[in-house]
N, C-alpha and C positions, 0 to 999 in steps of 0.2 A: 416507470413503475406507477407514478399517480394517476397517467394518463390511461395505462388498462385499466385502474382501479375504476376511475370515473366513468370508463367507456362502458365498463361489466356492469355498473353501476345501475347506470342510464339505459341500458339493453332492459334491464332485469324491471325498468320504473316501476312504482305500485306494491312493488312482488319483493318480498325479502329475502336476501343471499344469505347463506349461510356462511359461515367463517370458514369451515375447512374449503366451502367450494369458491371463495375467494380467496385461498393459500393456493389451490390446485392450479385454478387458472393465470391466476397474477403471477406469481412465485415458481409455478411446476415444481420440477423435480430441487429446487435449490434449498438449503439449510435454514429455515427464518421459525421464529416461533410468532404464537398471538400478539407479542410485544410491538413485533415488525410491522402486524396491521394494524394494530393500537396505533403506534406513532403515524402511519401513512394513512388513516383517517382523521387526524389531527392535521397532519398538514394541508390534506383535501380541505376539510372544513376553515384551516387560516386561508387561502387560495380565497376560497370562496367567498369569505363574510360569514359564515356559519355560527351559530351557537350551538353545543350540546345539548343546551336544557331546551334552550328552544327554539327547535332547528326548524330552519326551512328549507333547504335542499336534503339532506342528508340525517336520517333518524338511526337511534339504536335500538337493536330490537333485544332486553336483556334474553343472555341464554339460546336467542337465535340467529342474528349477526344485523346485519345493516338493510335499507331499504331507502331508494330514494324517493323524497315526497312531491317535489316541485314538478312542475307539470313539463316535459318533456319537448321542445319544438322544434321538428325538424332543419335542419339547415349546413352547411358546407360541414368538409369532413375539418375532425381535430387536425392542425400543423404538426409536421411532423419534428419531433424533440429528440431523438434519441438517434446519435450516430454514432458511422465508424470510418476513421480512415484508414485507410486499406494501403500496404506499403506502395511508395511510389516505386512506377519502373525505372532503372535508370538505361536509358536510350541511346547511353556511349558505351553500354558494352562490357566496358573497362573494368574490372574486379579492384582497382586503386578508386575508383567514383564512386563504390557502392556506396560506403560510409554518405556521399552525400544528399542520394537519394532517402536513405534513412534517416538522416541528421533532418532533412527537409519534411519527411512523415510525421516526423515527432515533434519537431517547433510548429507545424501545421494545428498539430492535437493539441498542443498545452495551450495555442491560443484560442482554438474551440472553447476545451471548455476550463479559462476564463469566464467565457459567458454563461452567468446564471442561469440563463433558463433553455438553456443547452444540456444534455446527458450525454457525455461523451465517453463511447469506450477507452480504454486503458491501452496505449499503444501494446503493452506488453500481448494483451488480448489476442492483437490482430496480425503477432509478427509469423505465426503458423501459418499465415495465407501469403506469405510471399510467396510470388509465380505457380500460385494455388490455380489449380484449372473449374474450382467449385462456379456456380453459378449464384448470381446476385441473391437470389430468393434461397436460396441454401447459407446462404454465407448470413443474411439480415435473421435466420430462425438459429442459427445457432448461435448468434451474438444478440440476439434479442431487441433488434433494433429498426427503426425504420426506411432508414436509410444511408447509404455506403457516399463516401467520398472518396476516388480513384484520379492515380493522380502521374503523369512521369516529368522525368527532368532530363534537361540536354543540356553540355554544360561543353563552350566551348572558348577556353583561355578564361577568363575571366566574366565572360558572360554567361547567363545561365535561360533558358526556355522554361520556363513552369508551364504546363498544361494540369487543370483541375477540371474535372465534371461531378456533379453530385446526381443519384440515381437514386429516386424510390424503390425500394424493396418490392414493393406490390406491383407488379406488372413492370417491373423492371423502367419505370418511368423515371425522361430525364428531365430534370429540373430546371438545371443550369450549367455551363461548362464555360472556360475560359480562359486565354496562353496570358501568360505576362512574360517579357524577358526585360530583363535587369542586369547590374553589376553585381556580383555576390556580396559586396559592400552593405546593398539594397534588401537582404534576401528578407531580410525583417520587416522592412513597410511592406513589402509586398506580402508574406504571409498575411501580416492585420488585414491588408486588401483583399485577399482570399479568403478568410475567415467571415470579413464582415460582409461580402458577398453571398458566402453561403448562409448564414444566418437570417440575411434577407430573402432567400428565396425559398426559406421554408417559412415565414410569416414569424420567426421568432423575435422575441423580445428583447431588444438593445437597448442596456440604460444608455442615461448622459454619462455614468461615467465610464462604458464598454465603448462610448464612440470616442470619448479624448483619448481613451488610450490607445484605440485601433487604429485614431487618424493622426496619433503621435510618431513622427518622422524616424524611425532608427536605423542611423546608418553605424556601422561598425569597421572596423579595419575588415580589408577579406582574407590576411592569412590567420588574424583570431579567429573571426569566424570559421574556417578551416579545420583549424587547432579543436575549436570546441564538438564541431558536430564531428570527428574523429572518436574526440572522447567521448563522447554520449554513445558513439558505435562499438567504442571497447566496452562500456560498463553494461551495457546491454548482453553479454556473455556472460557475468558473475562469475568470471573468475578471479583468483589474487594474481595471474600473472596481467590478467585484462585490467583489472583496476589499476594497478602500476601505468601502466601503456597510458591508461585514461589519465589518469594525475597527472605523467609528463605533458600530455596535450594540453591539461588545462593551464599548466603553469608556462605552457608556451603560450599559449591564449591571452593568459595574464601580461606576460612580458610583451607581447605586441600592441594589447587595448587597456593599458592600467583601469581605462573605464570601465570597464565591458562585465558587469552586474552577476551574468549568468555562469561565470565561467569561478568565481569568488564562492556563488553556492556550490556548487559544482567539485569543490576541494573541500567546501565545509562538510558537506554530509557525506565524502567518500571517508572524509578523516575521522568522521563521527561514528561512521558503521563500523569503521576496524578497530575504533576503540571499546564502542559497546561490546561487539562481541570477541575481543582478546587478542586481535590480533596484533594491536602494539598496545602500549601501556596507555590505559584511560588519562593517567596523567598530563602525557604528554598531548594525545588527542583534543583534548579540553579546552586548551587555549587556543589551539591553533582552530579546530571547528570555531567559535567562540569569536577568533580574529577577524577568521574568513565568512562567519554569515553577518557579521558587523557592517562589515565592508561592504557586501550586498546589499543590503538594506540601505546601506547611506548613498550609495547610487542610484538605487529605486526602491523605495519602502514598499511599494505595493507588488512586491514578486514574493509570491505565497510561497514557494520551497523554501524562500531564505526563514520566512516564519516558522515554517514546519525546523528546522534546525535550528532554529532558537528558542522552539519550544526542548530538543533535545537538550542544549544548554541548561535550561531549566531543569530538567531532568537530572543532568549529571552535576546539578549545583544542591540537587537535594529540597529543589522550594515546585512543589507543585502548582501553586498559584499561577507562576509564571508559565510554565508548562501550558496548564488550561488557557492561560489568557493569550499566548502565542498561536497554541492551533487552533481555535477559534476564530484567531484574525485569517489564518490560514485557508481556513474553510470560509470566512465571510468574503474572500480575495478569489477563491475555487474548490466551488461544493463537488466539484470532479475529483480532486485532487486523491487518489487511491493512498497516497502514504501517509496523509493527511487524518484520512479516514482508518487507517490499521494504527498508526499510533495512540487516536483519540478509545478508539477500541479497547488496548491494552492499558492505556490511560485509566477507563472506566474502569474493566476488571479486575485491577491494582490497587491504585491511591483510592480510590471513588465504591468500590465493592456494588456498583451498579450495574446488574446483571443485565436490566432491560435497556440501557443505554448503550451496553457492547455488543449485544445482539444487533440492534439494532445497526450500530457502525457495522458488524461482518456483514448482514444484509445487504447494505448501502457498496461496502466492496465487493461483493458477489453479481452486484450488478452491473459496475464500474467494469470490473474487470473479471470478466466471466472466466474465461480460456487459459489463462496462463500461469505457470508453474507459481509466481513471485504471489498473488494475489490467494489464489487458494491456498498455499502454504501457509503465508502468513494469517489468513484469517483462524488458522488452528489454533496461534496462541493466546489471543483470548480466550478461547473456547478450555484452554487447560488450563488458563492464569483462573476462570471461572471455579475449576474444578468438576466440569462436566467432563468426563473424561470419557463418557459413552461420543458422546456427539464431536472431542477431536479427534477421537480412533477412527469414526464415521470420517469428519473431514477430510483428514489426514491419510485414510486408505484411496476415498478419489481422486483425492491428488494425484497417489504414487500410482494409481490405475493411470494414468492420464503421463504421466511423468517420474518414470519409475528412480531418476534420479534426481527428486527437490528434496536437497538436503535439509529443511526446515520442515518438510513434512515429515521425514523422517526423525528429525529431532522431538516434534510433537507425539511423536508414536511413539518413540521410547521412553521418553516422560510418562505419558498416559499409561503403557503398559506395566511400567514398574509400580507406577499409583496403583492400579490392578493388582500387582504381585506378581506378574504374568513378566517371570524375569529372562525366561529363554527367551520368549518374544522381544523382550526392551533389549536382551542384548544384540539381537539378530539387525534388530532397526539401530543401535549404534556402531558395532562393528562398519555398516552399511553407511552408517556417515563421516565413520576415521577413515574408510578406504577411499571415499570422494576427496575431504577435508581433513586431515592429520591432526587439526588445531589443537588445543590444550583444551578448549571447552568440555569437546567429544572425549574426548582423552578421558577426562574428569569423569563423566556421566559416565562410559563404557566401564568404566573401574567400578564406581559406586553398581550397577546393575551386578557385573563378575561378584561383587563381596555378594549382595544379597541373594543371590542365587547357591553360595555355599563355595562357588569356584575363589575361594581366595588365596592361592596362590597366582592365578592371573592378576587378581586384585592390586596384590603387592608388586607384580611384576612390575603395573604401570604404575603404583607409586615412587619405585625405585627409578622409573625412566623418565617419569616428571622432577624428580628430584635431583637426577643429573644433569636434565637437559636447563632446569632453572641455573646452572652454573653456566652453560654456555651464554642462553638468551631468554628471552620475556617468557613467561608464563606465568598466566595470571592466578592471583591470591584462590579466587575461586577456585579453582581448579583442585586445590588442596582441602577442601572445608569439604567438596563432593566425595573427594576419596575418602579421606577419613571417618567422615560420620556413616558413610558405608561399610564401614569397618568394623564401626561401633567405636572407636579410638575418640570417643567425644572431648577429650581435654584438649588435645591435637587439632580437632575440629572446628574448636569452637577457639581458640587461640588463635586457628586462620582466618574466623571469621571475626575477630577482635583485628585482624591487621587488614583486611575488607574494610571495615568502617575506619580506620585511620585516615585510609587513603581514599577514603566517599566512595566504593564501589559502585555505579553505576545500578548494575545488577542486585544489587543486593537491596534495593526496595521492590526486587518479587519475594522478599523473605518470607510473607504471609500464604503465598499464592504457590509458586514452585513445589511441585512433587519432591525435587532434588532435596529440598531442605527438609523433609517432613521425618529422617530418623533425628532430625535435633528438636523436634517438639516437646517430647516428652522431657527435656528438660530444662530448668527454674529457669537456667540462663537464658534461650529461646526469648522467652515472654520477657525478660531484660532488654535481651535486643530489639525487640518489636517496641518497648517503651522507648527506647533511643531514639528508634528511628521514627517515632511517632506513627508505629502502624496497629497499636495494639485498638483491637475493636470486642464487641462481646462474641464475635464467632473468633476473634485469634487466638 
């Protein structure tokens, strides 16, 4: 993205660009406001050496946009910074291998980008294009990128063939390509060795510390390694029976390589997803995420996922500080990092009430991870934690144009549309996420839209079935504070939400931000609890 910016820049030298026609061409059709290009000419001008006040590359034109001043000299084209790896093929055939040819796509990417001054698309992006018949220059315009890494694997007993080539986008030009075969033991120095090869032959930037760790030996057992890129292949489905399937892999993982770093996050943040959002009791969640990103990190402090879940930890401990100083190390370890990037987002437009700092992270994930259902979903809930509720109905519709079953998009739509009043709609987008997902969350919101829409007799329906089914199993506190203040039953309401903060609900520092919560504003207690939890500001 900086590098269209600079390229449009330097096209235009002398001549002043206007802001919208640097949104048009940089950005195109994606979601980003002024903010987006505010921060991406601050970053140009850090790059550079630049001053503001008294710039020498790069001027502000007030009220008319940018203009570059320095004198322009011809010479070799910009290297090319922004890939994608494209699923590998798996060359055995075998529908029991696929798993490895993916598990191998994806520790190929996360060691990409590792490197800073690498853009690397978001595997999720590129998983559309498996045995895609599109062509190179069709496949770089619609991921925005310059260049594709294609790759297959042959795996035979215990040994495995890598074959990589990297290909310019622009006339379909090849860079570089290259087989390695190994013991699957292996598969990890070799990935670094693929990695830091292609890095090299597009002229990118390798620090000293992107080469100790590239040219850092890691051999692993090969049935955990097995165990793991299994599970990485189940959780890539998002489902609760896939997640299950992925756990057991990883805790075989475990039990094969006690060392083995990745496989520790890997139970940290499935454990930490099903707590956040209800699936088993955050209580329990908490230590065990808590145990398992601990243990990660003490194996190797600098795997930025284990951060990113210790910034969660922080989260579910109620100390924002920690939060912030965890995914920032995350992102200092990989500015790729997409989940990295959506929590810091939701971060901002919660604890922080910083509008132009969450735009900015949704931008930074829209570019990450352009294509895929996880990425566009989640960049909606900033956008509603905002309270812009025009621009997640926007989001959240191209989503479901694209993906008519991402259930987080449609969770963002029924939020938004009840904020609206527009209650047939919010019920139509919830209905549409109990029949994907049954969970108690949905449950909750589908009840609170039925009451405000007058239908409450369904209302109570699902109170009474939340009410029974909490005798059999888990359903969370929340779940009851959504019904009832939907109902108007505010004593009720807010007594569940007095047993929320007992138990540090997680969720319940969106109290300020959450549509769901907004029929308990109007009353005294509300603003009690925002004192509690330390979120009362002059817009709460």
């Amino acid at each position: 993205m900086l590098m269209d910016l600079l390229v449009l820049l330097a096209e235009h030298a002398g001549s002043a660009v206007s802001k919208d026609e640097i949104l048009d061409h940089v950005w195109k059709s994606r979601f980003v406001g002024e903010s987006a290009l505010t921060r991406s000419i601050a970053e140009l001008r850090q790059l550079l050496g630049d001053n503001e006040h008294q710039p020498q590359y790069i001027e502000t034109l007030p009220k008319r946009g940018y203009r570059v001043i320095a004198a322009i000299v011809p010479g070799r084209q910009f290297a090319e910074n922004r890939l994608a790896i494209l699923p590998f093929e798996n060359l055995n055939h075998d529908p029991d291998q696929e798993y490895l040819a993916d598990g191998i796509t994806d520790l190929l990417t996360t060691e990409l980008a590792r490197i800073g001054s690498l853009h690397v698309i978001s595997r999720q992006s590129v998983l559309h294009l498996k045995r895609s018949p599109k062509k190179v220059p069709d496949i770089g315009a619609d991921l925005h990128v310059d260049a594709i890494v294609e790759g297959s694997v042959l795996r035979a007993g215990e040994r495995l063939r890598i074959t990589a080539q990297l290909v310019r986008v622009e006339q379909e030009q090849h860079l570089w390509a290259e087989s390695y075969e190994c013991e699957l033991a292996d598969i990890l120095t070799v990935q670094a060795k693929v990695a830091r090869a292609i890095a090299e032959a597009i002229h990118a930037t390798v620090t000293p510390t992107d080469v100790n760790r590239l040219e850092r030996a890691r051999t692993v057992n090969p049935e955990a390694q097995a165990a793991y890129l299994k599970a990485r292949y189940y959780f890539a489905k998002v489902t609760m029976p896939d997640f299950q399937k992925g756990m057991a892999y990883l805790q075989s993982a475990i039990e094969q390589d006690p060392s083995y770093a990745p496989a520790y996050e890997g139970m940290a943040s499935t454990v930490g997803f099903l707590g956040l959002w209800g699936f088993i009791p955050h209580q329990e969640a908490y230590p065990r995420m808590k145990q398992f990103a601990m243990k990660a990190l003490e194996l190797d402090e600098d795997l930025s996922e284990a951060h990113v879940v210790m910034a969660w930890v922080g989260w579910f401990d109620w100390d924002m500080a920690a939060f912030e100083r965890e995914i920032r190390r995350a992102l200092e370890l990989n500015r790729n990092s997409v989940d990295a990037h959506i929590y810091y987002a939701v971060f901002l437009a919660t604890a922080r009430e910083d509008r132009a700092g969450a735009l900015g992270e949704v931008s930074r994930v829209l570019e990450l991870d352009p294509l895929s259902p996880y990425g566009n979903s989640a960049v909606g809930w900033p956008l509603l934690l905002l309270r812009d509720y025009e621009s997640a109905i926007a989001q959240a519709s191209r989503t479901l144009e694209m993906y008519p079953d991402a259930i987080h998009a449609l969770y963002v739509l029924g939020c938004a549309k009840g904020a609206q009043s527009m209650y047939e709609e919010a019920i139509a987008a919830f209905e549409r996420v109990a029949a994907l997902s049954p969970d108690a969350t949905a449950l909750g919101a589908l009840g609170q839209a039925y009451a405000k829409a007058g239908r409450i007799g369904e209302a109570r329906k699902l109170l009474d079935q939340m009410i029974a089914k909490r005798e059999r199993e888990y359903v969370a506190d929340l779940t009851f504070v959504f019904l009832y203040c939907g109902l108007g039953e505010m004593d009720q309401a807010f007594d569940w939400l007095e047993k929320c903060y007992r138990v540090r609900e997680p969720r319940l520092l969106w109290l300020r931000s959450l549509p769901l919560f907004d029929p308990l504003r109007s009353d005294a207690r509300f603003g009690e609890m925002l004192d509690r939890l330390g979120l009362r500001t002059r817009q709460g």
